[in-house]
C-alpha positions in Angstrom: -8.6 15.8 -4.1 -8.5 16.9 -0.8 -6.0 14.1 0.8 -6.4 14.4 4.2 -10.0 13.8 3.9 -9.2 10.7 1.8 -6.6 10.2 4.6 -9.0 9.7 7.3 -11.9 7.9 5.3 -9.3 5.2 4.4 -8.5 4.9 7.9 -11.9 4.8 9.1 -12.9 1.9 6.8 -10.2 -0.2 7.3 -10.6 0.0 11.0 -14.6 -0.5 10.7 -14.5 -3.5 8.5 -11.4 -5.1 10.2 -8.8 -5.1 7.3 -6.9 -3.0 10.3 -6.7 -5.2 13.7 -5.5 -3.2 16.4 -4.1 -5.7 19.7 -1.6 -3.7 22.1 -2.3 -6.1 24.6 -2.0 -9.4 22.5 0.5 -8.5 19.6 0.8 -10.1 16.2 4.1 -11.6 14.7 5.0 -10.7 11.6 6.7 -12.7 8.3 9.8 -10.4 9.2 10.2 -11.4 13.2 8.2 -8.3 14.4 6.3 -8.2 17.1 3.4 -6.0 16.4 0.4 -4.6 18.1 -1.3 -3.9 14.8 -1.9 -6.3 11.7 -3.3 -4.7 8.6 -4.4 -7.1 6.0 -6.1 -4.9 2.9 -7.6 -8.1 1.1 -10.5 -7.6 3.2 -11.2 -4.9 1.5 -12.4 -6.6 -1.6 -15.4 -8.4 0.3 -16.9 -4.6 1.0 -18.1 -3.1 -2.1 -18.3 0.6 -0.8 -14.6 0.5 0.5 -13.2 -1.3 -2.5 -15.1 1.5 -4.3 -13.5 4.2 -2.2 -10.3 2.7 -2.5 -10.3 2.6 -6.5 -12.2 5.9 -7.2 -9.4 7.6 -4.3 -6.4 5.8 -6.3 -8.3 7.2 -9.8 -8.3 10.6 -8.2 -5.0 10.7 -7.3 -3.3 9.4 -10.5 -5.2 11.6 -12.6 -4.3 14.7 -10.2 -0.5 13.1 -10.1 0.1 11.7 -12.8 -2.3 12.3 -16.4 0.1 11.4 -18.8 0.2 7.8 -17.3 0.1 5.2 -20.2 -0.7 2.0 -18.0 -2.0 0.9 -14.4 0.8 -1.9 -12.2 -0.3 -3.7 -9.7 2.0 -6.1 -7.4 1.2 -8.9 -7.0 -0.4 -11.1 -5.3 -2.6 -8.0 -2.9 -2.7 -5.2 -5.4 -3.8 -7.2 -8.1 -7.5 -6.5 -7.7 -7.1 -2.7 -6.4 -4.8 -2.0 -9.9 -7.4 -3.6 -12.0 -10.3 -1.2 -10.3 -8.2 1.4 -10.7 -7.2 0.8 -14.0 -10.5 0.5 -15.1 -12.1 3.6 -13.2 -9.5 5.5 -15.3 -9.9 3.4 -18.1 -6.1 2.4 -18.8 -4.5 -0.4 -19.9 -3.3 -3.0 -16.7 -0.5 -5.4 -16.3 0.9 -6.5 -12.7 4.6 -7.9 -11.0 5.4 -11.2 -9.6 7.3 -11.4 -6.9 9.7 -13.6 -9.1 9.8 -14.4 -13.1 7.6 -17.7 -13.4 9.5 -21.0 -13.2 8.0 -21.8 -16.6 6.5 -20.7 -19.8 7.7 -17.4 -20.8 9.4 -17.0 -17.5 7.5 -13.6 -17.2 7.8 -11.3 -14.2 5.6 -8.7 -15.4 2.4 -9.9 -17.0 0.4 -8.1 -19.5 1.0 -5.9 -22.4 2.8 -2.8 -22.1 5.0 -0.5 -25.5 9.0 -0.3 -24.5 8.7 3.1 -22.2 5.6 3.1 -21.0 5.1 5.4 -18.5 3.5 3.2 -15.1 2.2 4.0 -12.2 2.5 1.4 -9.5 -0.3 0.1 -7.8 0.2 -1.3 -3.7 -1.9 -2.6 -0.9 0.4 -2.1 1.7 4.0 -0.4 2.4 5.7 -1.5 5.5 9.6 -1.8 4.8 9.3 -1.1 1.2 11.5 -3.9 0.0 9.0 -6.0 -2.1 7.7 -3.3 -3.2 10.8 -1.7 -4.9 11.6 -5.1 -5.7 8.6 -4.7 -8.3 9.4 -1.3 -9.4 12.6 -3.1 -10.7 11.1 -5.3 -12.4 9.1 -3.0 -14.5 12.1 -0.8 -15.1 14.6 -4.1 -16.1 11.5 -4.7 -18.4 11.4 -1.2 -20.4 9.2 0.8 -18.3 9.2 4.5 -16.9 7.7 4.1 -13.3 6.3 7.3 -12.9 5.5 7.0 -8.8 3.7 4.2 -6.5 0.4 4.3 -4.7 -0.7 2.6 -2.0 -3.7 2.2 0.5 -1.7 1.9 3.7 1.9 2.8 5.1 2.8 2.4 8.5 5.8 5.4 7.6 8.8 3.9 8.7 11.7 5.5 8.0 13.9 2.1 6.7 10.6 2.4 4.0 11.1 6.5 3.4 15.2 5.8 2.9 14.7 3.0 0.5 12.4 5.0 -1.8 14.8 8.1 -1.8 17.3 5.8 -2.9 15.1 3.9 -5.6 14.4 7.6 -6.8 10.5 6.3 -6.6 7.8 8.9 -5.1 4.9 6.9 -2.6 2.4 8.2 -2.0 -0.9 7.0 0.0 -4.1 7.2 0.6 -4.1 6.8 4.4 -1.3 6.2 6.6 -0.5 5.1 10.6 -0.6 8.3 12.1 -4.1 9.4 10.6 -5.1 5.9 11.6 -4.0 5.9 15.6 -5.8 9.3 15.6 -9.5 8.3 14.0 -9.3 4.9 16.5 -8.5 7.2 19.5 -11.2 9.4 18.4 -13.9 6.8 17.7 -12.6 4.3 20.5 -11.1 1.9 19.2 -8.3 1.9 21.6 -8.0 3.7 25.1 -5.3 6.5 26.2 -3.4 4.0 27.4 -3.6 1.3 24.4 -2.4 5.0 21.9 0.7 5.0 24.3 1.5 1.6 22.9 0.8 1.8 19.6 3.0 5.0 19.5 5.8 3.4 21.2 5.5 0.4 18.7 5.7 2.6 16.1 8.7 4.7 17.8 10.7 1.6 17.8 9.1 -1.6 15.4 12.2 -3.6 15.3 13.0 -3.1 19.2 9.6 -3.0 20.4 9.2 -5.9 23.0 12.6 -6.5 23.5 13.3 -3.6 26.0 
């Protein structure tokens, strides 16, 4: 798998079918308080068949170069859901997936499916920014018997808070694209101007700070 050529086909898709919004001049606010020039919502994915193939045959790739003794395919839930299934099925392995919280009712389930006490999984995300929900899943599947093997995502915007927390989970992430292959394929294809690549570097410098200087 040559993964800097994954890297930058990621990156180009999401940015051609607008899963990737770049807006230096009219930011976005995220859940967390952020202002951002860049909102990345991988759902749209889904609605393009040759990127949500891409995506799942990249992620199949990967886990069989990373990771062949893999017993079953987690996906988090609720954005990963579909990519785990894709890539579960491209590599024909068993799937379950993690709530963000045990259900209120029922079996009071976080993790949903059917997995054997120590199974080794390999977690399936859509997008890494801080890395707290995220672990928060890899957790679960550990408090639930598993052996998370690694995580995969499609996107990480590589912020260190993110990088610190899964050195301390003991969790290896890795990705198929990321923000720095991403600022480089929209400055070469236009997306954004010299000027507009200052920004988003800035942003990125600085996420939590950015606008308040």
């Amino acid at each position: 798998m040559d993964h800097k050529s994954v890297a930058r086909d990621i990156a180009r898709a999401l940015l051609q079918i607008k899963a990737i919004k770049l807006s230096p001049a009219n930011y976005f606010t995220w859940a967390s308080g952020w202002y951002s020039p860049i909102y990345c919502d991988n759902r749209a994915t889904l609605s393009f068949p040759e990127v949500r193939g891409l995506i799942a045959r990249s992620f199949a790739s990967l886990i069989e170069e990373k990771y062949p003794d893999a017993d079953v395919i987690a996906g988090v839930a609720t954005g990963a859901i579909a990519h785990g299934v894709l890539a579960a099925e491209a590599l024909g392995k068993p799937f379950i997936y993690v709530r963000s919280a045990p259900k209120a009712h029922g079996l009071a389930n976080q993790v949903e499916g059917v997995f054997e006490p120590g199974a080794k999984v390999v977690v399936i995300e859509d997008l890494v920014s801080t890395g707290g929900s995220s672990l928060s899943a890899v957790e679960a599947l550990r408090d639930a018997g598993c052996q998370v093997l690694g995580m995969a995502a499609i996107f990480t915007y590589g912020f260190d808070v993110a990088r610190e927390r899964f050195s301390s989970a003991g969790v290896v992430l890795d990705t198929l694209s990321d923000y720095e292959t991403m600022i480089a394929i929209a400055a070469e294809e236009g997306y954004v101007t010299p000027h507009q690549l200052d920004t988003l570097r800035d942003w990125r410098a600085d996420p939590s700070g950015w606008m308040k200087k």
